[in-house]
N, C-alpha and C positions, 0 to 999 in steps of 0.2 A: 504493500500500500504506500500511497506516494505522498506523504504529508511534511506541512511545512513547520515551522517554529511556533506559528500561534494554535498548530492542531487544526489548520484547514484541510482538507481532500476536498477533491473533486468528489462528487456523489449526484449532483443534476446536470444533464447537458441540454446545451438548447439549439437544435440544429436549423440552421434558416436554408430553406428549400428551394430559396430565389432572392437575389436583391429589389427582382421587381417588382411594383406595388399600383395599384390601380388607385390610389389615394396621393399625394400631394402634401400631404398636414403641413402648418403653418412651422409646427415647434418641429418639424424633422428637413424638409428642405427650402432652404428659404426665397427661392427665386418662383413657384407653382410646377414648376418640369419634375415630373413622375420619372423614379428611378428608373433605370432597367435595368435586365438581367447582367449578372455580371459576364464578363470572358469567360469561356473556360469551365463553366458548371458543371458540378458535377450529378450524374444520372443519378437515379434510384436507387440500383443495385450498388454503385458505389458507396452513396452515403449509409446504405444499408450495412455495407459492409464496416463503415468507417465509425459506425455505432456497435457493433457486435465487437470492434478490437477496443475500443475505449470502452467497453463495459468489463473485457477480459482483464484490459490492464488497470483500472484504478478503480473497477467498483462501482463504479455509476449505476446507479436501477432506475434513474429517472428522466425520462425524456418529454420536452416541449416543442413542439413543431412551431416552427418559425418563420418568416421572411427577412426583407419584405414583410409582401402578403400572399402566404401560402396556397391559396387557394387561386392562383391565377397560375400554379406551372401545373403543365399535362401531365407530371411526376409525381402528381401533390396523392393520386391515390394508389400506387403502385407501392408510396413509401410509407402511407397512414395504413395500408394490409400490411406490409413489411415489418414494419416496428412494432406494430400490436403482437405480433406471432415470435417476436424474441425471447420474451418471459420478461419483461423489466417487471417491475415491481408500481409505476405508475409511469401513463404515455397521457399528455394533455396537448391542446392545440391553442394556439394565440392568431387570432383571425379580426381584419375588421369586420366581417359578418356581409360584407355586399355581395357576395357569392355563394352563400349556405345554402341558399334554396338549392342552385344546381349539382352541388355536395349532396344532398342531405341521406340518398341511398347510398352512399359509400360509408358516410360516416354511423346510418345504423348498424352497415354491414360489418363496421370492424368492430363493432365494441367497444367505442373510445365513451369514458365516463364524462370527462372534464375539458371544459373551454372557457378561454377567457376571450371575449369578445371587445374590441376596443370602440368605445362609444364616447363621444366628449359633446355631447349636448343632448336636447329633445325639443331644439328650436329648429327647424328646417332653414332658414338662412342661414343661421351661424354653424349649421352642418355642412354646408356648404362654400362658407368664409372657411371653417377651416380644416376639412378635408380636403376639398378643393378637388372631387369627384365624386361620383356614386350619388345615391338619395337615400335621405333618413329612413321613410319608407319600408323599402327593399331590406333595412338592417334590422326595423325592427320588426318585421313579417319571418324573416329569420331567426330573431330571439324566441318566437313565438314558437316556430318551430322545432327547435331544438329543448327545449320545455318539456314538450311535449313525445319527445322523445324518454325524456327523462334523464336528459344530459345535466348536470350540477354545474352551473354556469358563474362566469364574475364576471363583470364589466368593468376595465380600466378606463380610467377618464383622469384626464390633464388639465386640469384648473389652470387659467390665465385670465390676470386682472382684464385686458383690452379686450377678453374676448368670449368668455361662456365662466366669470364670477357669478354670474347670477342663477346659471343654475346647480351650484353647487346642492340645492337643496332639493330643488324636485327630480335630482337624477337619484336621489339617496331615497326621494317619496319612490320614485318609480322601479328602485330596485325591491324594497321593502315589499311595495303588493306584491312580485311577481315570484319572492323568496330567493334572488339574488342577492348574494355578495358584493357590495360596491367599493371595486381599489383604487383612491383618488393616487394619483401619480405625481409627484411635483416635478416639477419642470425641470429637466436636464441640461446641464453645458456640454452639450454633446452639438459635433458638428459645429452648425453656423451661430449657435448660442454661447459657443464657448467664446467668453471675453466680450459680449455682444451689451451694450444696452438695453436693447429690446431684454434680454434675461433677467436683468434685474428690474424693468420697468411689468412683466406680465409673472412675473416667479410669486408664486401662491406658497408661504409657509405651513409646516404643519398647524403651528399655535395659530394660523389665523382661520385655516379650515374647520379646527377646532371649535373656535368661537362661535364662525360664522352657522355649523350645526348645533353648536349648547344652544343656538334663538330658538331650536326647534323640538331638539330632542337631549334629554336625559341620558347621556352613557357613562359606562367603564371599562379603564382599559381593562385586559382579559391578555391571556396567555399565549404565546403564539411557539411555533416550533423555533428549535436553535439554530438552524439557519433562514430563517423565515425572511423575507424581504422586507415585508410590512407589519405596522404597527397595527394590530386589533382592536376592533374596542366595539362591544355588546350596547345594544338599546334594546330596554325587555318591551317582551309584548310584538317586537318586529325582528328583531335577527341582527347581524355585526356586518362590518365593513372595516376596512383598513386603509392605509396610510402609508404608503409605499415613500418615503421621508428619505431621499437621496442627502436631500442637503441639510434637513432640520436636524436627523436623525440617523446616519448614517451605517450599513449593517454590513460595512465592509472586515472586521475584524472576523464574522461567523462565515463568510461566505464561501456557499461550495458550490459556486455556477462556472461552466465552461463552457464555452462557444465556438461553435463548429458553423465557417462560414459555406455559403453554396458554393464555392470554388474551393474547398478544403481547405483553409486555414482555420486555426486552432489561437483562442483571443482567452488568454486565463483573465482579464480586467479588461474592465469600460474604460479604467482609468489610463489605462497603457493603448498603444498602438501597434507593440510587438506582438509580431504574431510567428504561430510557429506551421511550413509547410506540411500538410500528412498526405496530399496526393499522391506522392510517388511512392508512399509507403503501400499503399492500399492495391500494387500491383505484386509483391513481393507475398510470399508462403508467409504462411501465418507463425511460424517458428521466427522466421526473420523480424517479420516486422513486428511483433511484439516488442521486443528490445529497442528497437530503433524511436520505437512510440512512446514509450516510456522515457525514455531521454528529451524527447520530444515535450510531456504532461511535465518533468520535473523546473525542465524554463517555462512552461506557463505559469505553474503554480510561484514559480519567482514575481513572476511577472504582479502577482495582485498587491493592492497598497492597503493601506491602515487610512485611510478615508477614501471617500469619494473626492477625486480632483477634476471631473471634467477632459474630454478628448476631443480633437477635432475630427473625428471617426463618425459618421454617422453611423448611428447604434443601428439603423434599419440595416444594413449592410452585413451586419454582424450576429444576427437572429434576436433583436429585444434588445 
């Protein structure tokens, strides 16, 4: 097992299946031009592969399907049957949800429990100012869906002061009826925010989100796993939500995330830019390249800091 000085390991990987994204957001590229796919991508069965040797070598049981936005490459179901059928111990998806409906028999057919759905309003203009594709709509005829499925759902949403403060509260009303999980996200220096004023003019603190839900409802914090991302906190009578607190609250000391980009690199921190190549390993017998991989996990796990410091990386790029 591959652990560093403060008792981190690798134990969740979040593999992004495409850099391309049919979404635009304001807090990820700042000019409106929709990523694409990157060079070089890699297939299905590759990445398929390139998750069964990181589960060999460091442990991993946990995978999150990523982008981009995974549900725009033609791989997205060849690798969601793939991964389901390894034995991890939990497999989730991270989708903006404008494409679930055409998913939706894949994704009964595999079994998957868990999805987080990125939703940052339930104003149709301002879903529009800041996805800057797609329609509200279409996403949430898809939460509906997936419900109904009986998929266990959370909605990430990105609070910024210029641009959807005001619904901090009716997305937390709107998750509450429908017994969603709501993970407010603050806003990242990631990419074109890093060092930006725009980040410090729309950046939503924890203690003000806080506030801004004690007008409405009664909570407490509550417990959450030791490497959890987010801060929990329970309101009786309706259900919890969290606080995903990059910068108020920082959870880089506990963290056991690794990122597997769509072109095969290997990102141990948001905060770093290093990254380490695993493409050429993934053509080599599995006796070789195990060794080679692991030398490969021991400079990522270098790679992570004692805070979050911000990268000029767009995190889309990187799976989350």
């Amino acid at each position: 097992m591959i652990v560093d000085r403060l008792g981190r390991k690798f134990s969740n990987l979040r593999v992004s299946l495409t850099a391309a994204c049919n979404y635009a957001c304001s807090y990820c590229v700042p000019d409106g031009k929709r990523l694409m796919k990157a060079h070089n991508e890699l297939s299905a069965p590759r990445l398929l592969k390139a998750v069964e040797l990181l589960q060999q070598a460091t442990g991993i049981d946990k995978v999150r399907i990523t982008g981009g936005e995974p549900l725009v490459t033609p791989k997205f179901d060849d690798f969601l049957l793939g991964v389901m059928s390894i034995g991890l111990s939990d497999v989730s998806l991270t989708t903006n949800g404008q494409l679930i409906m055409s998913k939706k028999d894949v994704i009964a057919e595999s079994g998957l429990k868990r999805m987080n759905i990125s939703l940052d309003t339930l104003n149709p203009l301002r879903f529009k100012q800041i996805a800057r594709g797609g329609d509200l709509a279409t996403v949430l005829k898809g939460i509906d869906a997936m419900l109904e499925l009986g998929i266990k759902l959370k909605i990430n949403m990105v609070p910024m002061r210029s641009q959807n403060y005001s619904d901090i509260l009716s997305m937390l009303d709107f998750c509450f009826e429908r017994g969603i999980e709501l993970r407010y996200i603050e806003l990242m220096r990631m990419g074109h925010l890093l060092g930006s004023k725009g980040f410090q003019a729309d950046f939503v603190s924890m203690e003000s989100l806080l506030d801004e839900i004690g007008k409405k409802y009664e909570f407490s914090r509550t417990d959450a796993p030791y490497d959890s991302t987010a801060a929990r906190f329970y309101v009786a009578d309706y259900g919890n939500f969290g606080i995903i607190a990059n910068e108020s609250e920082p959870f880089c000391r506990t963290c056991t995330r690794l990122r597997l980009s769509s072109d095969g690199y290997l990102y141990g921190c948001l905060s770093s830019a290093n990254r380490q190549d695993i493409s050429g390993i993934l053509e080599l017998p599995r006796h070789l390249a195990l060794p080679k991989l692991q030398g490969l996990l021991v400079n990522a796990l270098g790679d992570k800091k004692l805070a979050f410091q911000g990268e000029v990386t767009v995190m889309k790029f990187i799976g989350g």
